[in-house]
C-alpha positions as CSV (number, residue, x, y, z in Angstrom):
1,X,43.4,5.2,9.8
2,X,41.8,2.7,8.4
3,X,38.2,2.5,6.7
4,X,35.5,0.6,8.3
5,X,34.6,-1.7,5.1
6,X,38.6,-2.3,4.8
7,X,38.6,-3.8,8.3
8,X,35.6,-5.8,7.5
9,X,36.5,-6.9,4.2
10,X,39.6,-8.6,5.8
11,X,37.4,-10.7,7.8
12,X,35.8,-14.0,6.9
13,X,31.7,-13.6,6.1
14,X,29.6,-16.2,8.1
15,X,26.1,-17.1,6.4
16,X,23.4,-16.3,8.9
17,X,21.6,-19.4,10.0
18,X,18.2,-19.8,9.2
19,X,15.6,-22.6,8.3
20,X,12.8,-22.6,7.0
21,X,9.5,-23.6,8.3
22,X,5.4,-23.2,7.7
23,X,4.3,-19.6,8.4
24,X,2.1,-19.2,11.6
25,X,-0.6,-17.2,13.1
26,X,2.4,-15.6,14.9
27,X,4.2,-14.3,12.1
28,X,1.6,-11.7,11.0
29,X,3.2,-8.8,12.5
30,X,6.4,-9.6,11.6
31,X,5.7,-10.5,8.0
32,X,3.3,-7.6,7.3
33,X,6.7,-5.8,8.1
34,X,8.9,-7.2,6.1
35,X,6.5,-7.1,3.3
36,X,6.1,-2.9,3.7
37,X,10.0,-2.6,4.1
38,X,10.9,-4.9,1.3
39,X,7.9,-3.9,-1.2
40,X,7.8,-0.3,-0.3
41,X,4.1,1.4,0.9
42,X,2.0,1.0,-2.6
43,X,2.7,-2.8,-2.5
44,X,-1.1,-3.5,-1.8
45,X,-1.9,-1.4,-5.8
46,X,-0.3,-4.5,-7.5
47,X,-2.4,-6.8,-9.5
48,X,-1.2,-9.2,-7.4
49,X,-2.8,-8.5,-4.2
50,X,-6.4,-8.1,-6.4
51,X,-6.1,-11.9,-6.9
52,X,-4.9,-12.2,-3.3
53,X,-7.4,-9.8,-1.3
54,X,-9.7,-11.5,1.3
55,X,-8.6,-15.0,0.3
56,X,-5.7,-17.4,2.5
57,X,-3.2,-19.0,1.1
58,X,-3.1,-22.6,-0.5
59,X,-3.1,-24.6,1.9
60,X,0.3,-25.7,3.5
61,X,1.9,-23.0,0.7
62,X,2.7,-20.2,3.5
63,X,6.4,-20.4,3.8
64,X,9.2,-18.4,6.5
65,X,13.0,-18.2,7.1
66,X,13.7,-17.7,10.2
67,X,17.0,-17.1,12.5
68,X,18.4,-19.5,14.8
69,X,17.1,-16.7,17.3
70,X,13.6,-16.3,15.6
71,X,13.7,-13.5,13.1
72,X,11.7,-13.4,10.4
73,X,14.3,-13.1,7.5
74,X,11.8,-14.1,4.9
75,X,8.5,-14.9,3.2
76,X,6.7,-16.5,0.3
77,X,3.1,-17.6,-0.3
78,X,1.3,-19.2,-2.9
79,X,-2.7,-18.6,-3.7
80,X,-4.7,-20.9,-5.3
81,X,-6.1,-19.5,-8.7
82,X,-7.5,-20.1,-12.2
83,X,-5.0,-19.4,-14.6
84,X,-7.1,-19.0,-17.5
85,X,-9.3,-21.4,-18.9
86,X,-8.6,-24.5,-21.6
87,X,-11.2,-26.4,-23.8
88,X,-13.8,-24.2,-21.7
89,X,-12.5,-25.5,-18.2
90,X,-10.8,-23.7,-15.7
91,X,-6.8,-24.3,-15.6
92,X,-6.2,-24.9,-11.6
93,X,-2.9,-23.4,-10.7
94,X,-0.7,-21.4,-8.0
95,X,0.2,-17.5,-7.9
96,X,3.0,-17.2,-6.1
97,X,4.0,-14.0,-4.4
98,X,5.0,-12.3,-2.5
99,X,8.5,-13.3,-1.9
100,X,10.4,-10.6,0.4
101,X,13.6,-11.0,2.0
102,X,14.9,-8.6,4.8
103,X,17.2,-6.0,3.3
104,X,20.2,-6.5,5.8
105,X,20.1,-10.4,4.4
106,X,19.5,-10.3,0.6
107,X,22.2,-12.3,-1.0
108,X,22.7,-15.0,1.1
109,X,20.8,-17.5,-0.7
110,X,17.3,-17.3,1.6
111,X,15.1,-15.9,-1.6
112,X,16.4,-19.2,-3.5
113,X,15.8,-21.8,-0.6
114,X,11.9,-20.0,-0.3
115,X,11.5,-20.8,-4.1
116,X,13.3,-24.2,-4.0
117,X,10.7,-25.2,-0.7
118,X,7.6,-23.7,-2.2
119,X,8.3,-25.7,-5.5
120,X,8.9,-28.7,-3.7
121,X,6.2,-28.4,-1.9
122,X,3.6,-27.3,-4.5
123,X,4.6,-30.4,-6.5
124,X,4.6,-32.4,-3.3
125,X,0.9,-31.6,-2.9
126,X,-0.3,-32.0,-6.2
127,X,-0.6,-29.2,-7.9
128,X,0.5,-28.7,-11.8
129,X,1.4,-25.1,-12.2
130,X,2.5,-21.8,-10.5
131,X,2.4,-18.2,-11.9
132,X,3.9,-15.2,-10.6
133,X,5.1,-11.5,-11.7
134,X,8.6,-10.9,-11.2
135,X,11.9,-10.4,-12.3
136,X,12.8,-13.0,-14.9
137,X,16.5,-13.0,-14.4
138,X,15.8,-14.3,-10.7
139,X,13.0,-17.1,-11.7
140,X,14.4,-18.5,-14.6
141,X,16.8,-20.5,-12.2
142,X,14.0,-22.1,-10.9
143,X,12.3,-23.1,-14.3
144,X,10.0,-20.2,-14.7
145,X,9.5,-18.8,-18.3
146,X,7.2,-16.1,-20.3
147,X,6.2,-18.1,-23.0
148,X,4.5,-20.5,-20.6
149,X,2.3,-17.3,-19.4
150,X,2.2,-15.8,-23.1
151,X,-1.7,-16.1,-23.2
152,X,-2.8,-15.4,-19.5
153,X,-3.1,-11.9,-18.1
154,X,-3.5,-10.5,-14.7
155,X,-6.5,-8.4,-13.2
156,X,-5.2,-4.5,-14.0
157,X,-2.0,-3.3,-15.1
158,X,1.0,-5.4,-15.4
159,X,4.0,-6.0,-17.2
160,X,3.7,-8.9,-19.7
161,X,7.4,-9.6,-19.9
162,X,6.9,-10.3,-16.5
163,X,4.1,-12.4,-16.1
164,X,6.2,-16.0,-16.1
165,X,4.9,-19.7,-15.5
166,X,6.3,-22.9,-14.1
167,X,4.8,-26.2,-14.6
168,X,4.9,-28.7,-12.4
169,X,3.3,-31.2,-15.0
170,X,3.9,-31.4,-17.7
171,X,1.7,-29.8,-20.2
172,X,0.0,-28.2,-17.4
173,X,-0.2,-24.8,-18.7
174,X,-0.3,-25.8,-22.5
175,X,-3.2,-23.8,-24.2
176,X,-4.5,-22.1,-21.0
177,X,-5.9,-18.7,-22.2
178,X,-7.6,-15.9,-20.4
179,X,-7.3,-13.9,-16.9
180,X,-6.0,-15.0,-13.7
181,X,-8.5,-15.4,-11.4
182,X,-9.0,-16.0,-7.6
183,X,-10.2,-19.2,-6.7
184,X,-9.3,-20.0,-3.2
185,X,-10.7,-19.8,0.1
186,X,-12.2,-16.5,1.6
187,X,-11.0,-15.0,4.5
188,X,-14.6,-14.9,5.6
189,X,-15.9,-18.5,5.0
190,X,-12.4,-19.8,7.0
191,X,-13.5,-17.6,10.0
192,X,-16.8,-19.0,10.2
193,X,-15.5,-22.9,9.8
């Protein structure tokens, strides 16, 4: 008798189709999900999500993979923030983050296409800089680095090895100093618009 991963390891593996597209209203559900499943239950006690709480996403900057039969396979959004300040003025950038990818499909290339689109499309809309805390094996592909970050810090606890930067610009991060800091829109003032 054979065993089920020999039968399956005989067979040719098919990448899953997806694309990827702007997040929408519609998505909530499905990416608050994928978010608990792929960041486990205390994801909401990072740093991160102090910067994020009761603000939206840059604008444009909410990104999905989705399955030719419309499953959310994956997420990533940017925030606009402060990071730090240079010569006394504010240092506009991007945090990035979250970035979750459904279990059954991590592997297959979906994390990298999110990061390749956000970047685009970060540089596409003007902006000179994104942060994030992650792992630096995975972001270093895309042209993240400590060094870049070496000065900022996050609200609360974080790993500094992990704090990593990306400019867009160049120079854009050069000699920014200080805490990351929210800076875009409230959840509140966008409901009253």
């Amino acid at each position: 008798m054979f065993a089920r991963s020999q039968i399956f390891a005989d067979l040719p593996f098919l990448q899953p189709a997806f694309s990827l597209r702007a997040e929408t209203a519609a998505d909530e559900t499905a990416r608050e999900a994928l978010l608990d499943a792929a960041m486990g239950a205390n994801r909401r006690r990072k740093s991160s999500e102090a910067i994020r709480r009761d603000r939206l996403p840059a604008e444009g900057l909410s990104l999905v993979a989705e399955s030719d039969d419309g499953e959310l396979l994956g997420t990533v959004r940017l925030w606009n923030v402060s990071a730090g300040s240079r010569n006394g003025a504010d240092v506009a950038a991007l945090l990035l983050g979250p970035l979750a990818v459904s279990a059954r499909c991590e592997g297959l290339g979906i994390g990298s296409a999110l990061m390749r689109r956000a970047i685009a499309e970060s540089r596409w809309r003007g902006h000179g800089a994104i942060v994030l805390v992650g792992d630096a094996p995975f972001y270093e592909r895309f042209g993240f680095a400590a060094d870049r970050a070496a000065e900022l810090a996050m609200p609360g606890p974080f790993e500094r090895h992990r704090l990593l930067g990306l400019e867009l610009r160049d120079g854009a991060l050069s000699g920014a100093r200080g805490a990351i800091v929210p800076t875009g829109r409230l959840v509140s003032c966008a409901a009253a618009a």
